[in-house]
N, CA, C and O atoms as CSV, one atom per row, in Angstrom:
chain,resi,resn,atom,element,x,y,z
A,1,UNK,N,N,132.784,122.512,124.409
A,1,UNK,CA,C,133.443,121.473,125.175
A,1,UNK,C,C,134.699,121.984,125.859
A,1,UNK,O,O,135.085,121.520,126.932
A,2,UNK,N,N,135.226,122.805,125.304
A,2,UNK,CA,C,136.637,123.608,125.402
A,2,UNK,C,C,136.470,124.758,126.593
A,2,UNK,O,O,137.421,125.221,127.224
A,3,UNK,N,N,135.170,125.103,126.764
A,3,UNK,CA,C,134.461,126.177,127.633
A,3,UNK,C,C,135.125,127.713,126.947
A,3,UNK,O,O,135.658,128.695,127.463
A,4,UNK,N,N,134.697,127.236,125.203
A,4,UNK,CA,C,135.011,128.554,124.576
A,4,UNK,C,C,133.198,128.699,124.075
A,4,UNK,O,O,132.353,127.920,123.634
A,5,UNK,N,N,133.245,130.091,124.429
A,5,UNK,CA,C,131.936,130.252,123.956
A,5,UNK,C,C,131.490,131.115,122.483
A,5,UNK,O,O,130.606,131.804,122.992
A,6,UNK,N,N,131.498,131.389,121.540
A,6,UNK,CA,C,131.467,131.578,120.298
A,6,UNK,C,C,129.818,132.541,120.199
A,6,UNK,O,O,128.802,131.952,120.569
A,7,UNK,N,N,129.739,133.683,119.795
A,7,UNK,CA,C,128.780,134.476,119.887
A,7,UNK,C,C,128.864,135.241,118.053
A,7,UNK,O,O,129.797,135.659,117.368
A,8,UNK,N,N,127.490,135.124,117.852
A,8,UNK,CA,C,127.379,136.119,116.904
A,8,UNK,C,C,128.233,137.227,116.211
A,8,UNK,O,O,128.767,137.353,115.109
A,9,UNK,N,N,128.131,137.925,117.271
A,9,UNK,CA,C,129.126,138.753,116.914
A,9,UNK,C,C,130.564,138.341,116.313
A,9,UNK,O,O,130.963,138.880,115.281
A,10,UNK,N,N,131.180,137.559,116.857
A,10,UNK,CA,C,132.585,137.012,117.031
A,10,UNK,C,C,132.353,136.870,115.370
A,10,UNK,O,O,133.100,137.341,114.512
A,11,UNK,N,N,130.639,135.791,115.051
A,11,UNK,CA,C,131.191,135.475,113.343
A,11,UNK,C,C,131.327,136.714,112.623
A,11,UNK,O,O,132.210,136.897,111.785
A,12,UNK,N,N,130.103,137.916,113.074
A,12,UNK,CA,C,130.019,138.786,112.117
A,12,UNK,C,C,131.414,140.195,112.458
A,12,UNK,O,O,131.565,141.297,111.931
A,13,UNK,N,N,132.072,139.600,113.368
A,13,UNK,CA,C,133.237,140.380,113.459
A,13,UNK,C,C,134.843,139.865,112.083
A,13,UNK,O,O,135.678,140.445,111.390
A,14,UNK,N,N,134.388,138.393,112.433
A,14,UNK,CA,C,135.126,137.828,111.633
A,14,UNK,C,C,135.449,137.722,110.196
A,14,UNK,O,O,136.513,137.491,109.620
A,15,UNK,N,N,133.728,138.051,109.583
A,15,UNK,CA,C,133.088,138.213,108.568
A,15,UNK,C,C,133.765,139.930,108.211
A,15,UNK,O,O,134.632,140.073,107.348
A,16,UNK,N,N,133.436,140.637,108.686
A,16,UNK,CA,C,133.752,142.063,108.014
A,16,UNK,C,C,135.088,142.004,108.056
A,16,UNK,O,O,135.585,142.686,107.160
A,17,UNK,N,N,135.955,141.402,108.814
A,17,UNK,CA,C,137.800,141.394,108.889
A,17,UNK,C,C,137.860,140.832,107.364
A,17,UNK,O,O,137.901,141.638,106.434
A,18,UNK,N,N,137.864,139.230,107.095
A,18,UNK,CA,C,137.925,138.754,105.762
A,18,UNK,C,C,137.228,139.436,104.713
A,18,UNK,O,O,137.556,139.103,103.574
A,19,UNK,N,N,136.033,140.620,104.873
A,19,UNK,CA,C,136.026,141.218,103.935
A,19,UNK,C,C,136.922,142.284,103.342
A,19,UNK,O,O,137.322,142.543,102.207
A,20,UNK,N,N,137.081,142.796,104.535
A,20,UNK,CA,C,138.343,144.022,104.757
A,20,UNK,C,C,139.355,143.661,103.761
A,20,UNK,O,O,139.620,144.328,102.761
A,21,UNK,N,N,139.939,142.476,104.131
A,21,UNK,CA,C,141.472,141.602,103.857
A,21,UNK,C,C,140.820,141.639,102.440
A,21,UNK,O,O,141.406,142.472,101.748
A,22,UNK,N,N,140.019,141.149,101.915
A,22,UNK,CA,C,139.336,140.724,100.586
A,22,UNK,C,C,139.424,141.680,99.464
A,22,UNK,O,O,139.598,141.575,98.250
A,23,UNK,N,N,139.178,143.013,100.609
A,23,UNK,CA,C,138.690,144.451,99.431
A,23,UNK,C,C,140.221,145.030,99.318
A,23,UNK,O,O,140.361,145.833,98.396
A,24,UNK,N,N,141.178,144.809,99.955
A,24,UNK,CA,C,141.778,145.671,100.182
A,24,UNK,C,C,142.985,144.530,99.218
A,24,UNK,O,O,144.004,145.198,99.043
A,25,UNK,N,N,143.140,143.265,98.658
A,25,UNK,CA,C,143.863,142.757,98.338
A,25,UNK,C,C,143.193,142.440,96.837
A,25,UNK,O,O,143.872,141.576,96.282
A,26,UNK,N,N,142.311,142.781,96.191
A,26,UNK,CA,C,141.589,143.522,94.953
A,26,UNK,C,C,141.734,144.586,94.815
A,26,UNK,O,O,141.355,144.963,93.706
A,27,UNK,N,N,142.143,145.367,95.457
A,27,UNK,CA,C,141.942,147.208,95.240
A,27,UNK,C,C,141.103,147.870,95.101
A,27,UNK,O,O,141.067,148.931,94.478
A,28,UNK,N,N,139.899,147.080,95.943
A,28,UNK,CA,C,138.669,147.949,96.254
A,28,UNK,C,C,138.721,148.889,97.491
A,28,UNK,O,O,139.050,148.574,98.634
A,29,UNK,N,N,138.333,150.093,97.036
A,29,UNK,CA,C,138.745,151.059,97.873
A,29,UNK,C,C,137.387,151.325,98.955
A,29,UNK,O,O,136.209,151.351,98.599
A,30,UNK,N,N,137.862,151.496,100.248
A,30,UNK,CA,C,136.954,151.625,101.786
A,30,UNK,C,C,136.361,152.672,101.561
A,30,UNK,O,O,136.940,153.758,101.556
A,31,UNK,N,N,134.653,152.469,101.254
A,31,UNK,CA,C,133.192,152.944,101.238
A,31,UNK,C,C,132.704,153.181,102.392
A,31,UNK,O,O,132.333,152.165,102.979
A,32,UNK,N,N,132.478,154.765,103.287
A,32,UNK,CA,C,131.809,154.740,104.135
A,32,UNK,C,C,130.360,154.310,104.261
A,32,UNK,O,O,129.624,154.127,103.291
A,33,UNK,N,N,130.004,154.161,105.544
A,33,UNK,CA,C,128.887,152.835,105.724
A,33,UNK,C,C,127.274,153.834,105.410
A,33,UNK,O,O,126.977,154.757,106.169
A,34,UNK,N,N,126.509,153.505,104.373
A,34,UNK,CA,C,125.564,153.607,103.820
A,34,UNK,C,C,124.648,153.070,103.959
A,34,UNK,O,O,124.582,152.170,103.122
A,35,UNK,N,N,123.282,153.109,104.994
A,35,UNK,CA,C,122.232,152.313,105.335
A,35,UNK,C,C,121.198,152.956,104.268
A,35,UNK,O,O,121.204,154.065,103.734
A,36,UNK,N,N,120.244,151.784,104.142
A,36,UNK,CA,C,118.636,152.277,103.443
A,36,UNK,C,C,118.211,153.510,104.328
A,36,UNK,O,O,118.093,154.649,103.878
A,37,UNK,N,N,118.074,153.284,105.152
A,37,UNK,CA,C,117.575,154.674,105.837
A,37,UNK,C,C,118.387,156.335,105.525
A,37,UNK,O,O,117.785,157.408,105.571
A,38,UNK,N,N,119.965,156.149,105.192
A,38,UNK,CA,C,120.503,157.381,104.660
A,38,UNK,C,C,119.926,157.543,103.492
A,38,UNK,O,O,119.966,158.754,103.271
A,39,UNK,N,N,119.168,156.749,102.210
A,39,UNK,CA,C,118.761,156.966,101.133
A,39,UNK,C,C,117.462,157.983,101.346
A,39,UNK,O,O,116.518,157.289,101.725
A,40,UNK,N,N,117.054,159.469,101.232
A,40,UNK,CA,C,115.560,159.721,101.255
A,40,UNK,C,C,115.035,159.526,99.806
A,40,UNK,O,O,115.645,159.514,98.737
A,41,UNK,N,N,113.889,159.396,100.060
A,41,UNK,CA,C,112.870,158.663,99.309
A,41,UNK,C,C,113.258,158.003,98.319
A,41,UNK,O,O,113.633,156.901,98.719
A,42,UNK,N,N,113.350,158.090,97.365
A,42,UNK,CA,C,113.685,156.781,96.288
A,42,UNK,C,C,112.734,155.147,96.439
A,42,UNK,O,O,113.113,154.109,95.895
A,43,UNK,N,N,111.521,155.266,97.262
A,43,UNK,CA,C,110.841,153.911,97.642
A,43,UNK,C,C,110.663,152.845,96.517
A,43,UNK,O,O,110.616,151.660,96.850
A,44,UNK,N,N,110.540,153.271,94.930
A,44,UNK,CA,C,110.400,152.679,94.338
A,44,UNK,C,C,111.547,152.142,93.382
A,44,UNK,O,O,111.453,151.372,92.426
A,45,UNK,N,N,112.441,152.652,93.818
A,45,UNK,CA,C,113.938,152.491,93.201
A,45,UNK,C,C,114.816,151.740,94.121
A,45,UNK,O,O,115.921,151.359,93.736
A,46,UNK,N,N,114.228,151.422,95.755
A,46,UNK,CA,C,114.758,150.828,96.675
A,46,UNK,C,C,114.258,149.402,96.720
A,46,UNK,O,O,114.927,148.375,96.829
A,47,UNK,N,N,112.756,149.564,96.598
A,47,UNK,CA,C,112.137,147.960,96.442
A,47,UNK,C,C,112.471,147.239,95.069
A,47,UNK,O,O,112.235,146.042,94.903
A,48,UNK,N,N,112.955,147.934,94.234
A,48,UNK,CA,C,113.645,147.501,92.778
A,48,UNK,C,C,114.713,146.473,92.726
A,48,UNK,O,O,114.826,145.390,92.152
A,49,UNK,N,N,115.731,147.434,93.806
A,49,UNK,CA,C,116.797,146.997,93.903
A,49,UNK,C,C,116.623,145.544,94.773
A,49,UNK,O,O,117.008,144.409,94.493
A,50,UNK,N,N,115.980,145.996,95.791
A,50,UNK,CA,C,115.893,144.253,96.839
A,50,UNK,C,C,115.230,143.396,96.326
A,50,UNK,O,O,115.529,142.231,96.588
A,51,UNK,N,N,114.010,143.693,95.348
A,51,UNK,CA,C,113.868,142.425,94.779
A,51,UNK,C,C,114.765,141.385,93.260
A,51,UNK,O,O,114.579,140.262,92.790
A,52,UNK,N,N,115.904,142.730,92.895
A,52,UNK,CA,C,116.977,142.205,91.521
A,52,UNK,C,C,117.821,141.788,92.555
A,52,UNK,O,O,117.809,140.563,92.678
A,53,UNK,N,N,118.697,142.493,93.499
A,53,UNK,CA,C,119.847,142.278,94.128
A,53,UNK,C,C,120.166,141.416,95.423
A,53,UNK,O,O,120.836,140.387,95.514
A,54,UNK,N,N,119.297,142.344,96.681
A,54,UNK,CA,C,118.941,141.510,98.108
A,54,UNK,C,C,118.414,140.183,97.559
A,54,UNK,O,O,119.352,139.460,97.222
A,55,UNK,N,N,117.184,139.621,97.358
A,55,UNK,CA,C,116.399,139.023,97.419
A,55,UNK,C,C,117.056,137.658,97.081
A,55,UNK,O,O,117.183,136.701,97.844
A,56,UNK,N,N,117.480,137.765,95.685
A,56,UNK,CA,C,118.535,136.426,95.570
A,56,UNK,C,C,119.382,135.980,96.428
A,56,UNK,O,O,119.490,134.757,96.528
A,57,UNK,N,N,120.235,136.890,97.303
A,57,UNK,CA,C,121.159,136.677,97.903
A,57,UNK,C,C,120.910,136.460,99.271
A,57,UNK,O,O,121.855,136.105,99.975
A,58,UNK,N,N,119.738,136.623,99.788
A,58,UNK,CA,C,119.027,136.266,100.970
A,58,UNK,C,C,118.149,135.311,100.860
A,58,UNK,O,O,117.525,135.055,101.890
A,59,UNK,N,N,117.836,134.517,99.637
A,59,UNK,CA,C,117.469,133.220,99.448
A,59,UNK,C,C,118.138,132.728,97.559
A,59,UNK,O,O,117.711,133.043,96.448
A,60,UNK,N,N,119.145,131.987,97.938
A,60,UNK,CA,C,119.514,131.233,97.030
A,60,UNK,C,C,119.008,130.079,96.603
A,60,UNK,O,O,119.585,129.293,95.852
A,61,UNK,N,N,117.581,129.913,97.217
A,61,UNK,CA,C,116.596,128.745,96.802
A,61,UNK,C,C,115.952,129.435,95.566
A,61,UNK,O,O,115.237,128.686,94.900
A,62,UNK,N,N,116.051,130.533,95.194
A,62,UNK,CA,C,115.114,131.404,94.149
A,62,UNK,C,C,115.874,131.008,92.710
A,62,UNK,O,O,115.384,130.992,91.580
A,63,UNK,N,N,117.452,130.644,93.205
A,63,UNK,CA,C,118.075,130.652,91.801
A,63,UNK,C,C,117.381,129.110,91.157
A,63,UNK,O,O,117.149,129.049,89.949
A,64,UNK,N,N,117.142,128.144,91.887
A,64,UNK,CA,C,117.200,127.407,91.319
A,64,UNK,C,C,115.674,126.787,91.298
A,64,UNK,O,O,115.341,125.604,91.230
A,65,UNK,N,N,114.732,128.148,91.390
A,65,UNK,CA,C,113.480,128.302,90.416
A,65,UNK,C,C,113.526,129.103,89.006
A,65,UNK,O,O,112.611,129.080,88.183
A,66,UNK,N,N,114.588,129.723,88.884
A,66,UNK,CA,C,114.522,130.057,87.173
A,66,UNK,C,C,114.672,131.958,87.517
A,66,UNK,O,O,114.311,132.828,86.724
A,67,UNK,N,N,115.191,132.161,88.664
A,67,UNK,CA,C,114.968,133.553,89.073
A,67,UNK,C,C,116.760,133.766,88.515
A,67,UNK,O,O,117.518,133.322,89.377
A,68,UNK,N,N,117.360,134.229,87.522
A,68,UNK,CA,C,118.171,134.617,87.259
A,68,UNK,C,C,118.509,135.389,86.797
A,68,UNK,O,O,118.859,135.340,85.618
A,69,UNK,N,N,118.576,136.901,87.825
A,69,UNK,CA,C,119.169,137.959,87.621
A,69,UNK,C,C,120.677,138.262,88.059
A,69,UNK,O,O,121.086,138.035,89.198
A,70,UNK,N,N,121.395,138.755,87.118
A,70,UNK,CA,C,122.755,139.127,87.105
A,70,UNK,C,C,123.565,140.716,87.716
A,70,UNK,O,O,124.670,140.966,88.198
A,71,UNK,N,N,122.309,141.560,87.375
A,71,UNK,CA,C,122.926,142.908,88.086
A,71,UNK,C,C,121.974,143.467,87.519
A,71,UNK,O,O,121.086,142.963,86.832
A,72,UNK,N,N,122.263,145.218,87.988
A,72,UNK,CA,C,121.650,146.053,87.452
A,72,UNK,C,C,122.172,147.496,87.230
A,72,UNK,O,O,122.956,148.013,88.025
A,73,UNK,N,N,121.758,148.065,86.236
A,73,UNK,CA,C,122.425,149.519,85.877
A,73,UNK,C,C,121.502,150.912,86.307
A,73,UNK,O,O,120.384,151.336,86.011
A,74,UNK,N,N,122.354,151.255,86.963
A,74,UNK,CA,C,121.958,153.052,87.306
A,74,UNK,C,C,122.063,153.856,86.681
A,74,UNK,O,O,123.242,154.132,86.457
A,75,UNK,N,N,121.199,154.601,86.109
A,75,UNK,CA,C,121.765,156.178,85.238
A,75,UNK,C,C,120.403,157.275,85.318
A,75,UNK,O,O,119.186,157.186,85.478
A,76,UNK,N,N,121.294,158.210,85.128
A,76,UNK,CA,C,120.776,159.652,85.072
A,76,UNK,C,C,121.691,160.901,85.329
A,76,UNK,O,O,122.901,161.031,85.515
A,77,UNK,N,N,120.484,161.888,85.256
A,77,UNK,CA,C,122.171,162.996,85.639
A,77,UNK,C,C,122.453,162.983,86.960
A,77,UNK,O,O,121.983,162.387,87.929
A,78,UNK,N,N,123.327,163.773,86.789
A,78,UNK,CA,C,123.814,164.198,88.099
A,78,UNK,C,C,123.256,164.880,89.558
A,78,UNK,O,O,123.052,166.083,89.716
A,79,UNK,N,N,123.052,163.787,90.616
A,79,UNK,CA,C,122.650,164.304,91.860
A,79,UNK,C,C,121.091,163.741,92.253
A,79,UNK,O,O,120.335,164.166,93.126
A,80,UNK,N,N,120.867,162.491,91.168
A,80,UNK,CA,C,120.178,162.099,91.896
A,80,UNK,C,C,119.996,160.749,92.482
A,80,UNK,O,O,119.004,160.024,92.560
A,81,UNK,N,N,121.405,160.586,92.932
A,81,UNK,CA,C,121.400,159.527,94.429
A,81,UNK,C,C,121.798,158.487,93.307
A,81,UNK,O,O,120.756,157.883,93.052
A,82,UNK,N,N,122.358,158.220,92.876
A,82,UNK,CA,C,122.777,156.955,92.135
A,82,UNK,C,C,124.181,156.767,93.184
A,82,UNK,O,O,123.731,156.348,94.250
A,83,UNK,N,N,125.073,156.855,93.245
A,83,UNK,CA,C,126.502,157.161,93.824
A,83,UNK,C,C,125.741,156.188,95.358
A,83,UNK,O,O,126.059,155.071,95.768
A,84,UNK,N,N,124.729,157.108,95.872
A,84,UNK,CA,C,124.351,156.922,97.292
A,84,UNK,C,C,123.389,155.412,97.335
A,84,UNK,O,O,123.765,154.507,98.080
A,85,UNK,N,N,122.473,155.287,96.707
A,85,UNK,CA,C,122.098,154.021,96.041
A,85,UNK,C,C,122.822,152.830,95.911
A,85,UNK,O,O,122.329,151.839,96.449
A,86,UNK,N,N,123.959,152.701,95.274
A,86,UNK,CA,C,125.008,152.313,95.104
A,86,UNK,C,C,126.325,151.576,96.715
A,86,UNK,O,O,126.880,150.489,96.875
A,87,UNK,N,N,126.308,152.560,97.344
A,87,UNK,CA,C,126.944,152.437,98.156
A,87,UNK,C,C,126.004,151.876,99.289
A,87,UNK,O,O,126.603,151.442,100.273
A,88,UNK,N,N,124.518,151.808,99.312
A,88,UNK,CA,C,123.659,151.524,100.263
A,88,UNK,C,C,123.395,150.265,99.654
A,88,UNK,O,O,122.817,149.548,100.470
A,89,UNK,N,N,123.554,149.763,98.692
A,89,UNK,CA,C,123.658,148.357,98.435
A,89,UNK,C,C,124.522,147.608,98.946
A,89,UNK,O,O,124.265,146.623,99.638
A,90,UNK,N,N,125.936,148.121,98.565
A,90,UNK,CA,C,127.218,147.302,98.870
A,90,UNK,C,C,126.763,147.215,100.395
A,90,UNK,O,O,126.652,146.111,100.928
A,91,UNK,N,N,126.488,148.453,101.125
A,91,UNK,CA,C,126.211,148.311,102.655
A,91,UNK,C,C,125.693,147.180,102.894
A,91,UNK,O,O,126.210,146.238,103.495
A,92,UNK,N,N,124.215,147.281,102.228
A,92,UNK,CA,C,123.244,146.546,103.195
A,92,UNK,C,C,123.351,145.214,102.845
A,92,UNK,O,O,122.836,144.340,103.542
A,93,UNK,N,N,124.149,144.898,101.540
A,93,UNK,CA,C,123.904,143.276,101.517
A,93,UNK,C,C,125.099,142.875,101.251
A,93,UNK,O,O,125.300,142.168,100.264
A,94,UNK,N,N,126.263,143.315,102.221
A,94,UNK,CA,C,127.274,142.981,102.554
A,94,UNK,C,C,128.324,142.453,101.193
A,94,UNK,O,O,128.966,141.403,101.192
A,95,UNK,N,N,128.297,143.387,100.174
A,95,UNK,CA,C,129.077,143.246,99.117
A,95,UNK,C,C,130.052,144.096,99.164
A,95,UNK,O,O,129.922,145.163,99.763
A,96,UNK,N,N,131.528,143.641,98.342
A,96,UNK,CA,C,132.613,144.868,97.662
A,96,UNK,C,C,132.232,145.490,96.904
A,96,UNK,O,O,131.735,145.094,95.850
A,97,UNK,N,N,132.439,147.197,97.430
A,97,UNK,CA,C,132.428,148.038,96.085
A,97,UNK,C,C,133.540,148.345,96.101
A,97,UNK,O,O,134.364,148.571,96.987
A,98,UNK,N,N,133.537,148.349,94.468
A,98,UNK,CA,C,134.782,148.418,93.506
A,98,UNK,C,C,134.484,149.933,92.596
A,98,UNK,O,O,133.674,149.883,91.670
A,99,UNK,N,N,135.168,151.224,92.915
A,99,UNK,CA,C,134.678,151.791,92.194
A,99,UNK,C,C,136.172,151.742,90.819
A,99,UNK,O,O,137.287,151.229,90.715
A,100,UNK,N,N,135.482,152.407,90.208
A,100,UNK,CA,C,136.599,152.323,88.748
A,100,UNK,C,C,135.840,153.680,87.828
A,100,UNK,O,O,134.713,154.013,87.462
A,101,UNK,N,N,137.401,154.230,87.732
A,101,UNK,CA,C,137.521,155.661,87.052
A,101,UNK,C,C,137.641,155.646,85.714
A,101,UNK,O,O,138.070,154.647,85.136
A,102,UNK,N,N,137.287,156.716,85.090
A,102,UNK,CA,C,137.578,156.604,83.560
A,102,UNK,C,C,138.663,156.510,83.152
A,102,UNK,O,O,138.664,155.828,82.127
A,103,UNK,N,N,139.802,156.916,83.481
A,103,UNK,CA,C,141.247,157.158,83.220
A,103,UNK,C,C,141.912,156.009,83.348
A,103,UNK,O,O,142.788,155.670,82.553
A,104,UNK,N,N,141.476,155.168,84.577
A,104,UNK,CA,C,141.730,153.702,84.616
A,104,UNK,C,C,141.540,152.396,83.797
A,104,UNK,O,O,141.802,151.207,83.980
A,105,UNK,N,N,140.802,153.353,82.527
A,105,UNK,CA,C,139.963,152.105,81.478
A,105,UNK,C,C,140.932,152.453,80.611
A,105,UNK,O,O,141.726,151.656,80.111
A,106,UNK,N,N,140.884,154.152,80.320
A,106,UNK,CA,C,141.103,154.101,78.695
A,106,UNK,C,C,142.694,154.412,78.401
A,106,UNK,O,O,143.252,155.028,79.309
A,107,UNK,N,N,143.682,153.996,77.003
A,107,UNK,CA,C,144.726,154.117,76.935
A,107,UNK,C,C,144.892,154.286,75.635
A,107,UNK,O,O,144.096,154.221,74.698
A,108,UNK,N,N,145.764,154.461,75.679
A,108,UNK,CA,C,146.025,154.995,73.894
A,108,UNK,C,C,146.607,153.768,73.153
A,108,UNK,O,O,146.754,153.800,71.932
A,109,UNK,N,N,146.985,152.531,74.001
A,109,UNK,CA,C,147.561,151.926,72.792
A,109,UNK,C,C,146.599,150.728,72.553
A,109,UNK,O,O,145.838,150.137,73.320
A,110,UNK,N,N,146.974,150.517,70.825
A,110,UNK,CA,C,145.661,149.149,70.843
A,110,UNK,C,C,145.663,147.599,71.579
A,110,UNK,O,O,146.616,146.833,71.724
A,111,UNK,N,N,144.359,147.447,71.951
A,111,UNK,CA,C,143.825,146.598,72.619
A,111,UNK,C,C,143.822,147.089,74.091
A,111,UNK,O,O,142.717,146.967,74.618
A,112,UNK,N,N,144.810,147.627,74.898
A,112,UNK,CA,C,144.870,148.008,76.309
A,112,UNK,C,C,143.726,148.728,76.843
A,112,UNK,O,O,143.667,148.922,78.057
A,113,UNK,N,N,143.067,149.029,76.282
A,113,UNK,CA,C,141.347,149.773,77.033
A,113,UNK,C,C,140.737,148.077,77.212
A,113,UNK,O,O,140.242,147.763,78.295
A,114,UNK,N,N,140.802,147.279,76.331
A,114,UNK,CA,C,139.880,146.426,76.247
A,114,UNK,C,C,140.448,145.144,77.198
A,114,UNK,O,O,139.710,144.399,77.842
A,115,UNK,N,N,141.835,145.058,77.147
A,115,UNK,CA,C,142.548,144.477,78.840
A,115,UNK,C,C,142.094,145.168,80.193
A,115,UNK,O,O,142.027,144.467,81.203
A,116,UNK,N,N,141.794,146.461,80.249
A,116,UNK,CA,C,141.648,147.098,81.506
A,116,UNK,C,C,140.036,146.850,81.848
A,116,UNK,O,O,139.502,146.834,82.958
A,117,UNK,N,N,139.555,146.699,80.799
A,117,UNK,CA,C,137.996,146.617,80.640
A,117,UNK,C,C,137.886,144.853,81.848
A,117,UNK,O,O,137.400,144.552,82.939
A,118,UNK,N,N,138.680,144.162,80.734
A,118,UNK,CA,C,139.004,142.723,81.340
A,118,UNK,C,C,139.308,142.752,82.622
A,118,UNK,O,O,138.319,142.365,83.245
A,119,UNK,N,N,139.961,142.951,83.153
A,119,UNK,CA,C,140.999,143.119,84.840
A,119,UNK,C,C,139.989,143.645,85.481
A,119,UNK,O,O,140.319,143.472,86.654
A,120,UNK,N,N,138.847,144.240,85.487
A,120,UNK,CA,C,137.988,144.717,86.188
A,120,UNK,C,C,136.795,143.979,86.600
A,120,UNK,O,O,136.340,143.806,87.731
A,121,UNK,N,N,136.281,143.482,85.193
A,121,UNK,CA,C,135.436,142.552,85.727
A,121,UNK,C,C,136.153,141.104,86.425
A,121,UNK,O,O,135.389,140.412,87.098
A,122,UNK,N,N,137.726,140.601,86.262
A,122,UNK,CA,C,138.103,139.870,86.694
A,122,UNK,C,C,138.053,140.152,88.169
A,122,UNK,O,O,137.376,139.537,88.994
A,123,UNK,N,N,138.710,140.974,88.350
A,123,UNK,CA,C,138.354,141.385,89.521
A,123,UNK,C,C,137.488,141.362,90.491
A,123,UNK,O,O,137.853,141.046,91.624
A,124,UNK,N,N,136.006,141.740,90.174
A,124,UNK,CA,C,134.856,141.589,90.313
A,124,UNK,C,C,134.423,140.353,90.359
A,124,UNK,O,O,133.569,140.077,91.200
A,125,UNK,N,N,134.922,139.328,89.456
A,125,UNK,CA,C,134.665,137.722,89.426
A,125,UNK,C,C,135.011,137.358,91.037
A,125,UNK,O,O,134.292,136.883,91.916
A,126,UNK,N,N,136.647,137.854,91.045
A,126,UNK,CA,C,137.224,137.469,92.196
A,126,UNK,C,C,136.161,137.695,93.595
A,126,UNK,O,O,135.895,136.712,94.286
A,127,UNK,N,N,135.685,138.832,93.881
A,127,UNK,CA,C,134.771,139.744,94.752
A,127,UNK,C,C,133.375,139.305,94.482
A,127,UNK,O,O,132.410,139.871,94.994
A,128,UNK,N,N,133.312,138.663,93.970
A,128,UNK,CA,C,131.505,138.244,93.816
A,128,UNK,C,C,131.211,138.247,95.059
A,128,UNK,O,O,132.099,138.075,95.894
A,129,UNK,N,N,129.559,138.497,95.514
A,129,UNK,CA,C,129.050,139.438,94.816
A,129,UNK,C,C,129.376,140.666,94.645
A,129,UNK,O,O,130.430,140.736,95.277
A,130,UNK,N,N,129.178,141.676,94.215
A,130,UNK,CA,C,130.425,143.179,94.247
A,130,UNK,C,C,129.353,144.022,93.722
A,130,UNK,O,O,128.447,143.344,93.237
A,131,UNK,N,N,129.140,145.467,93.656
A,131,UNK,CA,C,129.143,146.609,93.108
A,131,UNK,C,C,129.975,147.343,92.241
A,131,UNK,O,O,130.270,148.470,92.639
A,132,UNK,N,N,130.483,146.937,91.020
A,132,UNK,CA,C,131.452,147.453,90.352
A,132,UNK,C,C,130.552,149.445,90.096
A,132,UNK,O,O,129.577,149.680,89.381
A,133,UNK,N,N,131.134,150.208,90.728
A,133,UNK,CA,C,131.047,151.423,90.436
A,133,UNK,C,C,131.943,152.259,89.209
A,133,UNK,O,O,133.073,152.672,89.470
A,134,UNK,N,N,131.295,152.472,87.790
A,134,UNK,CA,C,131.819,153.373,86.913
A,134,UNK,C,C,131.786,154.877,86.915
A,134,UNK,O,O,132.332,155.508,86.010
């Protein structure tokens, strides 16, 4: 009515700014950009992930058929694409990653590992949905 015209872009420009502001006022630290396609092969560790992670979050009609998954854990040794996996999630389905170091957990005095433990996933509460990286 205003003869302002409002385009796509404009939201999804708007959208990555408030994420920016979001990650950066949690202390989630800036993840270069990680598409499915930088992942090679992994096909069955990729369709894993979109049907625990994407899938809910690209239809939230699923939660409230009884589809309630919470996250999921990566492991193995070293170098095979977990890190990259990881970061191609946060990419593609527009979540904070939060990574978090060991040194940042643990402390010598009692109870304070198990506060830092706390502050992280608070954190993460804050950032839903998120990638908390250990």
């Amino acid at each position: 009515m205003a003869g302002v015209t409002i385009l796509w872009e404009d939201f999804q420009s708007a959208l990555d700014q408030l994420q920016t502001e979001l990650s950066q006022a949690i202390g989630a630290p800036k993840i270069p950009t990680v598409k499915w396609q930088d992942v090679g092969g992994l096909q069955e560790v990729k369709r894993e992930i979109l049907d625990t992670v994407q899938l809910p979050l690209e239809h939230p009609e699923l939660l409230t058929l009884g589809l309630r998954r919470t996250g999921l854990l990566l492991y193995g040794p070293p170098g095979t694409g977990k890190t990259m996996l990881a970061k191609a999630v946060a990419t593609e389905c527009a979540m904070t990653f939060l990574s978090v170091k060991g040194p940042e957990l643990i402390n010598m005095y009692v109870g304070q590992s198990e506060e830092n433990v706390r502050e992280v996933f608070l954190r993460a509460k804050v950032a839903a949905p998120c990638v908390i990286f250990f």
